[in-house]
BAKEMI-353039 format. One record per residue: x, y, z of N, C-alpha, C in turn; residue number from 1. Coordinates in Angstrom, 1 decimal, padded with zeros to 4 digits. Example, Ala and Ser with C-alpha at 12.3 -4.5 7.8 and 13.67 -1.06 7.14 Angstrom:
BEGIN
PT    n_u    n_v    n_w   ca_u   ca_v   ca_w    c_u    c_v    c_w num
PT  013.2 -005.7  007.8  012.3 -004.5  007.8  013.2 -003.3  007.8   1
PT  012.8 -002.2  007.1  013.7 -001.1  007.1  012.9  000.0  007.9   2
***
This chain:
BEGIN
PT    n_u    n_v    n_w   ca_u   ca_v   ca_w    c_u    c_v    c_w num
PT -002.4  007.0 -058.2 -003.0  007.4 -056.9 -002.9  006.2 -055.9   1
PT -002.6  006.6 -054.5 -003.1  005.4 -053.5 -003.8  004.9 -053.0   2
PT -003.8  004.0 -052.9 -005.7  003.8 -052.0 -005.5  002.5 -051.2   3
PT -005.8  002.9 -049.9 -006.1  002.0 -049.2 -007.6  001.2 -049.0   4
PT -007.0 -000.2 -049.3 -008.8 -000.9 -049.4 -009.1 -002.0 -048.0   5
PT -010.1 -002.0 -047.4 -010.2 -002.7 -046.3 -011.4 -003.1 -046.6   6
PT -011.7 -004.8 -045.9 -013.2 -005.1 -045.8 -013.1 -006.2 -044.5   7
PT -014.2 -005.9 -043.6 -014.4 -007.0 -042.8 -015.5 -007.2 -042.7   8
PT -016.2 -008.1 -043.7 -017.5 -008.4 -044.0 -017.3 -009.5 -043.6   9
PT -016.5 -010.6 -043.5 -016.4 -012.1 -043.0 -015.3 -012.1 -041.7  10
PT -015.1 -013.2 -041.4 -014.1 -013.8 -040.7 -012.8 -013.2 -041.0  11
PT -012.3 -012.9 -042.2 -011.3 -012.3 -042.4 -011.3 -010.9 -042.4  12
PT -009.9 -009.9 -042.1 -009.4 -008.8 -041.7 -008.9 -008.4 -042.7  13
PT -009.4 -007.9 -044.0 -008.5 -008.1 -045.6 -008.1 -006.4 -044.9  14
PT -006.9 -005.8 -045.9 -006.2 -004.4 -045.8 -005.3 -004.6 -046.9  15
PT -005.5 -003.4 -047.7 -004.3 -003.9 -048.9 -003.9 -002.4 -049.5  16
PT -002.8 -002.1 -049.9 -002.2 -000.6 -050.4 -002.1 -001.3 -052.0  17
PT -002.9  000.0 -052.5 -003.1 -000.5 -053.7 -003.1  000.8 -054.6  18
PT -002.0  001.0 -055.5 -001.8  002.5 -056.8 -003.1  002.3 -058.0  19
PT -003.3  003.0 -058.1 -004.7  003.3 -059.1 -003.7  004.2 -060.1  20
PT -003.8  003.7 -061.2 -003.1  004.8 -062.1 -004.3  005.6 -062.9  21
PT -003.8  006.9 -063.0 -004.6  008.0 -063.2 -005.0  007.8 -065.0  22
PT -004.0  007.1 -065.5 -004.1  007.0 -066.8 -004.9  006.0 -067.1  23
PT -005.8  005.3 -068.1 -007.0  004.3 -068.1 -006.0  003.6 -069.1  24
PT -005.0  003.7 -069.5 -004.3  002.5 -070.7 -004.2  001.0 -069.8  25
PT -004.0  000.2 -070.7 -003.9 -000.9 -070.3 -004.7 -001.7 -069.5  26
PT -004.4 -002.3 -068.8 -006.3 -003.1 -068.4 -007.1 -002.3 -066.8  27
PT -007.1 -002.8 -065.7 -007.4 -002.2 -064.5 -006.3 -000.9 -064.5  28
PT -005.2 -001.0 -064.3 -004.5  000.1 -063.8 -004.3  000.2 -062.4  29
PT -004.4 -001.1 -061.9 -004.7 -001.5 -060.3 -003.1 -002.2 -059.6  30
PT -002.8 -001.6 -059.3 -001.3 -002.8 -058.5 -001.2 -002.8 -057.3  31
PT -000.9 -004.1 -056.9 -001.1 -004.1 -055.5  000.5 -004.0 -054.7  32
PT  000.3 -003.3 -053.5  002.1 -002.9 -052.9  001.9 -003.3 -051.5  33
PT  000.8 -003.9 -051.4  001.2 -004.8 -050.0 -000.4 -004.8 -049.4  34
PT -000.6 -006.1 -048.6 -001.6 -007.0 -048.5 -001.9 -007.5 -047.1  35
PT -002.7 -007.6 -046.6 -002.4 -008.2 -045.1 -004.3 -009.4 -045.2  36
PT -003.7 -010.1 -044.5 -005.5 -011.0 -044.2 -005.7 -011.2 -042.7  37
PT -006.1 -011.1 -042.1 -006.1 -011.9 -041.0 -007.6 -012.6 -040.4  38
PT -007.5 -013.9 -040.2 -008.6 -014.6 -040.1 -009.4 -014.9 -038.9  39
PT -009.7 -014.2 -038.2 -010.5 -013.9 -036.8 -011.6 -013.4 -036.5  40
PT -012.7 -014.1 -036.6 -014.4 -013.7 -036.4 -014.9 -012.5 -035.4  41
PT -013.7 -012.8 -034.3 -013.5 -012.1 -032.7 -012.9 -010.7 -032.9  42
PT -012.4 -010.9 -033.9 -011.1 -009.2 -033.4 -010.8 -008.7 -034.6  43
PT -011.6 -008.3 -034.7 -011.8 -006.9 -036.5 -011.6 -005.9 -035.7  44
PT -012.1 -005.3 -034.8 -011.6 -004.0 -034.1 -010.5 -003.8 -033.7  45
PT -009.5 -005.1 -033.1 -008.4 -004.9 -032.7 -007.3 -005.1 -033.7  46
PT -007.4 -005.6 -035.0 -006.6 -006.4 -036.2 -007.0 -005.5 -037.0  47
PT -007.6 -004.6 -037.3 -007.6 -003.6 -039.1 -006.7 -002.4 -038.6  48
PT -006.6 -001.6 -037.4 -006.1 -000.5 -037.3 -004.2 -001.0 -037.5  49
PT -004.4 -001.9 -036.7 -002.7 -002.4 -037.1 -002.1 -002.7 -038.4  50
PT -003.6 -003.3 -039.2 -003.3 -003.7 -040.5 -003.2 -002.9 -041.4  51
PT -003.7 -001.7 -040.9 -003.7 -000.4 -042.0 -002.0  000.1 -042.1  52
PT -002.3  000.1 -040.7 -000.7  001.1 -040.6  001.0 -000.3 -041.1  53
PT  000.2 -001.3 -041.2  001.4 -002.5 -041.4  001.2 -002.7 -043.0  54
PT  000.5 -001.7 -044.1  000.4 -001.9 -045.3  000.8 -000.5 -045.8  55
PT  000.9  000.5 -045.4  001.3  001.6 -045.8  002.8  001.4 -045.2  56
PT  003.5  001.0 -044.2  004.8  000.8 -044.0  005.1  000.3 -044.6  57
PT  004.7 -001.5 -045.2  005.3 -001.7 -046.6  005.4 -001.5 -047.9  58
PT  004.4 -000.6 -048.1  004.3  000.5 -049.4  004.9  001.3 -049.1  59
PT  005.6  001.4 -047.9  006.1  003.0 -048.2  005.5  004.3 -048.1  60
PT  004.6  004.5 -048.1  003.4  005.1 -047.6  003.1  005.8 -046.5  61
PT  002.5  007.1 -045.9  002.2  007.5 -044.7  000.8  008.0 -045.3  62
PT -000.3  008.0 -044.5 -001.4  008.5 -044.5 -002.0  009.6 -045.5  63
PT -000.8  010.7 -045.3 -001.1  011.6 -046.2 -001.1  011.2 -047.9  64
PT  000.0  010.8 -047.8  000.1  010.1 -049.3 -001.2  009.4 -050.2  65
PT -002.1  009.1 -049.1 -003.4  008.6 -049.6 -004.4  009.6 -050.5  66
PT -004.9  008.7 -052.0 -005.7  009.6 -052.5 -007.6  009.1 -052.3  67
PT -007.5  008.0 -052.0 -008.9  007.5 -051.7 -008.9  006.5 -050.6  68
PT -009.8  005.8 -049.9 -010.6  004.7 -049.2 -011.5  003.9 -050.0  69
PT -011.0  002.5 -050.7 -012.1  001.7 -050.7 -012.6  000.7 -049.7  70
PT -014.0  000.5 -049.7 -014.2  000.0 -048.6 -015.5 -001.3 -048.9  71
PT -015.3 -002.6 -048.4 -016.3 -003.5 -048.4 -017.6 -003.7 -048.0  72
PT -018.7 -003.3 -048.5 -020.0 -002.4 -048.2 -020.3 -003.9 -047.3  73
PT -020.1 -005.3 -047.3 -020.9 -006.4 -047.1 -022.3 -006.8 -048.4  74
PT -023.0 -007.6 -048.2 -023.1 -008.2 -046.6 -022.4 -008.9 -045.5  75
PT -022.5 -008.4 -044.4 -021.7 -009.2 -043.8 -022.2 -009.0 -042.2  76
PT -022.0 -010.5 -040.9 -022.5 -009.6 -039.8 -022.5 -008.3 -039.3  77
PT -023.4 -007.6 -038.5 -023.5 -006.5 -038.2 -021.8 -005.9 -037.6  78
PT -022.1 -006.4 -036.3 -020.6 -006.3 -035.7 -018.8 -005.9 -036.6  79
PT -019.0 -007.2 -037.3 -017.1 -006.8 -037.8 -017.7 -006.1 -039.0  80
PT -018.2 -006.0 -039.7 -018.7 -005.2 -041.0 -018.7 -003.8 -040.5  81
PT -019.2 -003.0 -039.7 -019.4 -001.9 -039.2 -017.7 -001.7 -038.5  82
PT -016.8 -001.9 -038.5 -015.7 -002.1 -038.0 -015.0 -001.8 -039.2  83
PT -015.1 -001.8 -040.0 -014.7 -001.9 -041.3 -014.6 -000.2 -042.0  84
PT -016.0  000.2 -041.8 -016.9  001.1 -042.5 -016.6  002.4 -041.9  85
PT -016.7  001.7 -040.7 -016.7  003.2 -039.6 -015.2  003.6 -039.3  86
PT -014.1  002.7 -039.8 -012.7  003.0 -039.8 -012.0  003.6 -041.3  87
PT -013.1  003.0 -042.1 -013.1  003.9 -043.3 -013.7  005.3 -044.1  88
PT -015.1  005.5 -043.0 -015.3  006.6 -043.0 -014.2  007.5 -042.3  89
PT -014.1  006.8 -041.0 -013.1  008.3 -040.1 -011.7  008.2 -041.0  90
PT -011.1  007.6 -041.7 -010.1  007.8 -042.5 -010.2  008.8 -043.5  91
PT -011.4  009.3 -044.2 -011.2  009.4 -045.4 -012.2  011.0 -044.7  92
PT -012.7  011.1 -043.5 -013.0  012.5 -043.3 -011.8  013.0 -042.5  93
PT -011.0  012.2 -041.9 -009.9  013.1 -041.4 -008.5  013.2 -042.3  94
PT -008.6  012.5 -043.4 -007.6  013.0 -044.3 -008.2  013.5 -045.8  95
PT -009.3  014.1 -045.6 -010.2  014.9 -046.2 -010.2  014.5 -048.0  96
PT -010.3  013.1 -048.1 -010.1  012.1 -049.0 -011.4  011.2 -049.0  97
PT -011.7  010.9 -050.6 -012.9  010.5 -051.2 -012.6  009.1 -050.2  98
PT -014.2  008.1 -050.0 -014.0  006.8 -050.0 -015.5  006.4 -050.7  99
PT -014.8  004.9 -051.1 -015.7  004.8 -052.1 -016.3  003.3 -051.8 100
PT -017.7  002.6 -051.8 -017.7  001.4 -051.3 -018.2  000.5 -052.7 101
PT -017.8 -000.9 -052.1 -018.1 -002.2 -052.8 -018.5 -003.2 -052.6 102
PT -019.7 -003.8 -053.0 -020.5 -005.0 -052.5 -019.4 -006.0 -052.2 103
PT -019.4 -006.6 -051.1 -018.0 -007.5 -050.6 -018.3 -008.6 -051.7 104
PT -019.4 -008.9 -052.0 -019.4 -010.4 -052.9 -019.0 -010.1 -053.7 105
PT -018.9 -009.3 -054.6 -018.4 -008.8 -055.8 -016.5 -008.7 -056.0 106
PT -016.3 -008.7 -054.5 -014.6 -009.1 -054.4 -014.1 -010.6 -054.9 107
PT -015.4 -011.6 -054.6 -015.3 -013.2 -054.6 -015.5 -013.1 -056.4 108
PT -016.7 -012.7 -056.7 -017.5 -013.1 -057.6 -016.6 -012.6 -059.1 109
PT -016.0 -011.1 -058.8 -015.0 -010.7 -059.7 -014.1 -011.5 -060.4 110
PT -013.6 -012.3 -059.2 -012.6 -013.5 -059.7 -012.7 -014.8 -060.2 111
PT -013.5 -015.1 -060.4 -014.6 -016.7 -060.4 -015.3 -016.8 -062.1 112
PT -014.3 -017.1 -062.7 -015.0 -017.5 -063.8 -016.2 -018.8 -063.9 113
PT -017.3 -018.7 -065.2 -018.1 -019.7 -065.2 -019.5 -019.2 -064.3 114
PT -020.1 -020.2 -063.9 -021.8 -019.9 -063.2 -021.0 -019.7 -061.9 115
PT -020.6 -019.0 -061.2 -020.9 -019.1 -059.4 -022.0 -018.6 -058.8 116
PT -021.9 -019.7 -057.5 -022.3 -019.0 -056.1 -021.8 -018.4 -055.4 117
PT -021.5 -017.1 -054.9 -021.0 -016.9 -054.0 -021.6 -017.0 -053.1 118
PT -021.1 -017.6 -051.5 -021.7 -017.3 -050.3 -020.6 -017.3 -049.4 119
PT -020.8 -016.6 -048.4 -020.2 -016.1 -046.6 -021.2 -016.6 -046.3 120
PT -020.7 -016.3 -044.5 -021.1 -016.9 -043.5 -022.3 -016.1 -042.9 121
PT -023.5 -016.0 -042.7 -024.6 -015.1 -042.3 -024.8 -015.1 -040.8 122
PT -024.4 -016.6 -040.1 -024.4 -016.9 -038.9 -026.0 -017.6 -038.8 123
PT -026.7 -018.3 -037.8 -027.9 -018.4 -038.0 -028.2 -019.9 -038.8 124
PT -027.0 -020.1 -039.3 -027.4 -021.3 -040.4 -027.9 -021.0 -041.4 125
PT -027.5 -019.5 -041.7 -027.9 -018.8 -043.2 -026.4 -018.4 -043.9 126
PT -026.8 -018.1 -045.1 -025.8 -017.3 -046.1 -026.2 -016.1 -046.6 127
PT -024.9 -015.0 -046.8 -024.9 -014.1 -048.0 -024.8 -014.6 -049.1 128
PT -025.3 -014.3 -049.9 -024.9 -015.0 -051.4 -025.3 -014.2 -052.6 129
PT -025.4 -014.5 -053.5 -025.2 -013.9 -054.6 -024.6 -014.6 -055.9 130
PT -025.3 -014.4 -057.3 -024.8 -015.2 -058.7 -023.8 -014.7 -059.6 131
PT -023.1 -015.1 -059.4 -022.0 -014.5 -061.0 -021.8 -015.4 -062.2 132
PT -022.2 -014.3 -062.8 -021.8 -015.4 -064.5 -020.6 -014.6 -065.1 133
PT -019.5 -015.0 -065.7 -018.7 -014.7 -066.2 -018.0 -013.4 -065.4 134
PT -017.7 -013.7 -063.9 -017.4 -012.4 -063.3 -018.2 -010.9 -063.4 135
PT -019.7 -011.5 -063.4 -020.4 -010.3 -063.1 -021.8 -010.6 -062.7 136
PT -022.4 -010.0 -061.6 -023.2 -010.2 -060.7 -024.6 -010.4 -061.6 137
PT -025.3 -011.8 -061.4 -026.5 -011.8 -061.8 -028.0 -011.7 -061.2 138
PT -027.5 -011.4 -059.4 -028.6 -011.5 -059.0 -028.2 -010.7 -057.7 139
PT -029.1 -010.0 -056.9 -029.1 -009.1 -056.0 -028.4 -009.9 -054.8 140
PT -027.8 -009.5 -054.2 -027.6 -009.6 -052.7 -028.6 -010.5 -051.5 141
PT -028.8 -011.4 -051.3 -029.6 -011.8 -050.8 -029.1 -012.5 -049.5 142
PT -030.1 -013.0 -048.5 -029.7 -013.9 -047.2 -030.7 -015.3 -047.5 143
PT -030.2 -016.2 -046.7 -031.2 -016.9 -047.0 -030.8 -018.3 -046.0 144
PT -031.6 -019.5 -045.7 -030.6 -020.9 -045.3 -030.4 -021.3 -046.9 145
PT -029.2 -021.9 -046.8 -028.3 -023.0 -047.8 -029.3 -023.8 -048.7 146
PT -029.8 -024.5 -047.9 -031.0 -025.5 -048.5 -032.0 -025.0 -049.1 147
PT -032.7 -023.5 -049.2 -033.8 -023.1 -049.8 -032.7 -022.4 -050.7 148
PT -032.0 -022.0 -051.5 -031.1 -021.3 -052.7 -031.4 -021.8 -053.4 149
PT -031.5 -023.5 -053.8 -032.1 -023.9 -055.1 -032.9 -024.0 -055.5 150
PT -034.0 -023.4 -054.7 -035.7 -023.4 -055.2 -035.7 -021.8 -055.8 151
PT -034.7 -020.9 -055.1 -035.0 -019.7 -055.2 -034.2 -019.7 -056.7 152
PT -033.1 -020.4 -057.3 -032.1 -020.0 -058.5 -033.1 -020.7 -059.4 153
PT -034.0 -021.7 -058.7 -034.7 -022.3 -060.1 -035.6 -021.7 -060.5 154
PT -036.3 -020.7 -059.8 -037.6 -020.0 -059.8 -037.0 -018.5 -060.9 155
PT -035.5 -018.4 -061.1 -034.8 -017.8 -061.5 -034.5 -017.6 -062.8 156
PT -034.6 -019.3 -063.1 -033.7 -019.4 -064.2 -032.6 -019.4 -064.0 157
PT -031.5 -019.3 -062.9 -030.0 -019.8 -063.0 -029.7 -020.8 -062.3 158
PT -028.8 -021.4 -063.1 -027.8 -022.9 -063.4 -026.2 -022.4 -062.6 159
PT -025.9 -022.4 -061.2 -024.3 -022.6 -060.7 -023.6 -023.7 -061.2 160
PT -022.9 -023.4 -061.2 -021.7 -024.9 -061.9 -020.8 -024.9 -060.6 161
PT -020.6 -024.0 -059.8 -020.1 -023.7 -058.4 -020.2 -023.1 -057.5 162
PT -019.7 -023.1 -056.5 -020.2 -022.3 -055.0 -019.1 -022.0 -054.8 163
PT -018.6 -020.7 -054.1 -017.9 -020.1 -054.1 -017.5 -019.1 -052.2 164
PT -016.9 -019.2 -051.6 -016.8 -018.3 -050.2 -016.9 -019.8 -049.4 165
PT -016.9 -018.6 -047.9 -016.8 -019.3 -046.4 -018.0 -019.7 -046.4 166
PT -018.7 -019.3 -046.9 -020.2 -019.7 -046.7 -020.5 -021.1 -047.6 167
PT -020.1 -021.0 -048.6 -020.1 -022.0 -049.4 -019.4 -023.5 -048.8 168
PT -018.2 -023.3 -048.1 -017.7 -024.5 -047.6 -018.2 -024.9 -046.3 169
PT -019.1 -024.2 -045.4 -018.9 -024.4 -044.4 -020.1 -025.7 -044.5 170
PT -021.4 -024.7 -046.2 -022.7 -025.6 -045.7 -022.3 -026.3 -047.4 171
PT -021.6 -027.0 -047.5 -021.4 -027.2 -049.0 -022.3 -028.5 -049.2 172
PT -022.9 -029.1 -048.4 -024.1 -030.4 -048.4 -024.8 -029.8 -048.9 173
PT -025.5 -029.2 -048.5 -026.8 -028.4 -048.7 -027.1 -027.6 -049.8 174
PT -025.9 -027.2 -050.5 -025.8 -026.2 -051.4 -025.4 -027.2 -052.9 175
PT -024.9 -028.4 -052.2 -024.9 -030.0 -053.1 -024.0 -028.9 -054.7 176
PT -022.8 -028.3 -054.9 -022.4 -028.1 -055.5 -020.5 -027.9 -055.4 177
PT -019.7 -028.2 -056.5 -018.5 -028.3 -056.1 -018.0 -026.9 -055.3 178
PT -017.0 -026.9 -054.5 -016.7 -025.6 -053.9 -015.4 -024.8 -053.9 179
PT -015.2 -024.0 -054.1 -013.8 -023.1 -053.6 -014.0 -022.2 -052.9 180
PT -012.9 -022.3 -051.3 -012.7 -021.4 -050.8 -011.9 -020.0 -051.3 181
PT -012.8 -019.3 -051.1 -012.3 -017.9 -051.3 -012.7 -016.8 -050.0 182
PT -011.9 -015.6 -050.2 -012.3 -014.4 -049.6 -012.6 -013.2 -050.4 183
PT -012.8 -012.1 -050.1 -012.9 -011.0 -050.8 -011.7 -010.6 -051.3 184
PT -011.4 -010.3 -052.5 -010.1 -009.6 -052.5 -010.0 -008.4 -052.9 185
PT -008.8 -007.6 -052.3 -008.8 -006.3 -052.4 -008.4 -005.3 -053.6 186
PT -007.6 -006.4 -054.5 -007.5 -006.3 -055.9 -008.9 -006.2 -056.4 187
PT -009.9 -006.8 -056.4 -011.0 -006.8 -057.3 -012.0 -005.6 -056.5 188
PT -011.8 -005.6 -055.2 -012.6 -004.1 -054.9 -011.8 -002.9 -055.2 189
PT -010.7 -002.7 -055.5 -010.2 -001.7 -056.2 -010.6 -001.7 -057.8 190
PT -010.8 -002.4 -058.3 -010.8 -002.7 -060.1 -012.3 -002.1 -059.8 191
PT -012.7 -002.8 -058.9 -014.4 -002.0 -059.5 -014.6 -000.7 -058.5 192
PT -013.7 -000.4 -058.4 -013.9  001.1 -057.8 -013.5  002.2 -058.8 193
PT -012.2  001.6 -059.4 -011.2  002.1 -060.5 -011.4  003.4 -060.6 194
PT -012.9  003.6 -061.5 -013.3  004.6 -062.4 -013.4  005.6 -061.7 195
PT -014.3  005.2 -060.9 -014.8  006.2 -059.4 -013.2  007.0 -058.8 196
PT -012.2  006.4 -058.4 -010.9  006.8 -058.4 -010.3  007.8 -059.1 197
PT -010.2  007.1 -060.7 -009.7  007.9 -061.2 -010.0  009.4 -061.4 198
PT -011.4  009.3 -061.6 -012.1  010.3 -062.0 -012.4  011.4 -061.0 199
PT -012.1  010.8 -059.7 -012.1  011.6 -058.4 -013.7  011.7 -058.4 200
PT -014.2  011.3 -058.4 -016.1  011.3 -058.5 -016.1  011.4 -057.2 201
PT -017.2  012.6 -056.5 -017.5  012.8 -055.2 -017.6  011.2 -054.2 202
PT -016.9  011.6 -052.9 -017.0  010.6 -052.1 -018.4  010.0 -051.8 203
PT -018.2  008.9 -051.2 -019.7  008.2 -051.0 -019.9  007.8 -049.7 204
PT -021.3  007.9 -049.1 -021.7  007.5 -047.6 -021.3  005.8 -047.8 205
PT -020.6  005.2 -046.8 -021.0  003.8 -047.0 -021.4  003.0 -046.1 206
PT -022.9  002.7 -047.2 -023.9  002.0 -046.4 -023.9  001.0 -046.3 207
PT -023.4  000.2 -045.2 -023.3 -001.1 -045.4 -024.9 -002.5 -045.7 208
PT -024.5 -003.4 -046.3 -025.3 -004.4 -046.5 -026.0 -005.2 -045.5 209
PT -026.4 -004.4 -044.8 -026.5 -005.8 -043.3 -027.7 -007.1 -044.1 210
PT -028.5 -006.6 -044.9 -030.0 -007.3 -045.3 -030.8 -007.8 -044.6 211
PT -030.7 -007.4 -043.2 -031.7 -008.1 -042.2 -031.5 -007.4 -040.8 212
PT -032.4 -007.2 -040.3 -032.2 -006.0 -039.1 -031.6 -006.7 -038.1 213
PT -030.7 -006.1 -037.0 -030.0 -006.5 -036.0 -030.8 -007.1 -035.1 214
PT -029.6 -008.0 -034.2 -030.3 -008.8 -032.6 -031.2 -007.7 -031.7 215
PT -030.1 -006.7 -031.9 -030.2 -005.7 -030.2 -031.4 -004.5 -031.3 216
PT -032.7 -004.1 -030.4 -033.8 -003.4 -030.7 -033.7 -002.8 -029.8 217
PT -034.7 -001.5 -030.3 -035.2 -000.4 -029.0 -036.9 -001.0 -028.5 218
PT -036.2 -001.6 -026.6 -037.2 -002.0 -026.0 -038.7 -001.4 -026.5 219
PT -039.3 -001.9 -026.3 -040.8 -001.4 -026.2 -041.3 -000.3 -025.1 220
PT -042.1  000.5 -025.5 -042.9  001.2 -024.4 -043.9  000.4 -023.2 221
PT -043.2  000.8 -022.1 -044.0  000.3 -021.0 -045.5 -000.1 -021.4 222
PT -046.1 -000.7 -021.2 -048.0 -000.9 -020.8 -048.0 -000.1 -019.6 223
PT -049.2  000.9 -019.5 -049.9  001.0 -018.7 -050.4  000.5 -017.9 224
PT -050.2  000.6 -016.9 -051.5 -000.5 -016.0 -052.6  000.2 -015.1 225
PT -053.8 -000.2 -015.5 -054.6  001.2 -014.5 -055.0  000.7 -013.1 226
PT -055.3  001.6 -012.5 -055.4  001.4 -010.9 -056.3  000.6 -011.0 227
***
């Protein structure tokens, strides 16, 4: 089956055509037939529509051909993250095809053998982040500044041996642990979508991760003033 996977939870514009095989032999059943990144904080609305349709041309691919939507739940800023979501919902109700979401850190964290941290960029002077031990999440989704994570992993009980994302390199003083840049990848949000694929398991709302409520509020009600 095809599936197109997109996440713009960070800086990056990930899009990737990716066959899900119907059969469970062998390990994921996941291959990837073409890949696009593009790295721009600014322009997720104007860089994923092009990126969709520039990964199905290299697969070979037209729209219809599509059997699912995975899609990168975040966390990630409000703005490109909903850019993401909202191009993957209208995909997958106008070609009347399941879509299915994935905690974006779990794209990093999949791939990262040993203790990581994962973190992105929260903006603010904060992180997303999140623990992986042996490529599997040991701790909820969280925001937080860089500098208060190791009171919070100690209070925990977890030991990082590394830090992991954009978030990780940008505040890597503070987080005082060795680092690798990574992004999400679209390989590992398909692997953990897999099952849900194969099995054609009813589509899913996707709710993205914001973990903290947005800049823009609904004003307040006037005060009264009496005569």
């Amino acid at each position: 089956m095809l599936v197109v996977v997109v996440d713009t939870s960070t800086p990056a514009v990930t899009t990737a055509l990716v066959r899900v095989d119907v059969d469970t032999t062998g390990a994921k059943g996941v291959e990837l037939l073409a890949e696009r990144r593009q790295v721009d904080a600014r322009a997720h609305g104007e860089l994923l529509a092009p990126s969709v349709r520039a990964v199905l041309a290299e697969g070979g691919a037209t729209p219809g051909d599509l059997g699912a939507i995975v899609a990168g739940l975040g966390p990630g800023p409000f703005t490109g993250l909903r850019v993401g979501l909202v191009t993957a919902a209208a995909m997958g109700q106008a070609l009347s095809i399941p879509t299915y979401g994935v905690c974006s850190l779990d794209g990093i964290g999949a791939r990262t053998a040993g203790t990581a941290l994962v973190a992105t960029d929260a903006r603010r002077k904060e992180v997303y982040w999140a623990v992986y031990h042996e490529r599997r999440r040991v701790t909820d989704p969280a925001v937080d500044r860089p500098g208060d994570i190791r009171a919070v992993l100690e209070e925990l009980g977890v030991t990082a041996t590394v830090a992991v994302g954009a978030g990780a390199r940008l505040h890597a003083e503070a987080l005082a642990l060795p680092v690798l840049d990574a992004y999400p990848s679209p390989v590992a949000l398909a692997e953990l979508a897999a099952d849900r694929v194969r099995s054609k398991a009813p589509g899913e709302v996707l709710t993205p991760l914001y973990l903290r409520r947005p800049d823009a509020v609904e004003p307040a009600a006037r005060k009264r003033v009496r005569p």
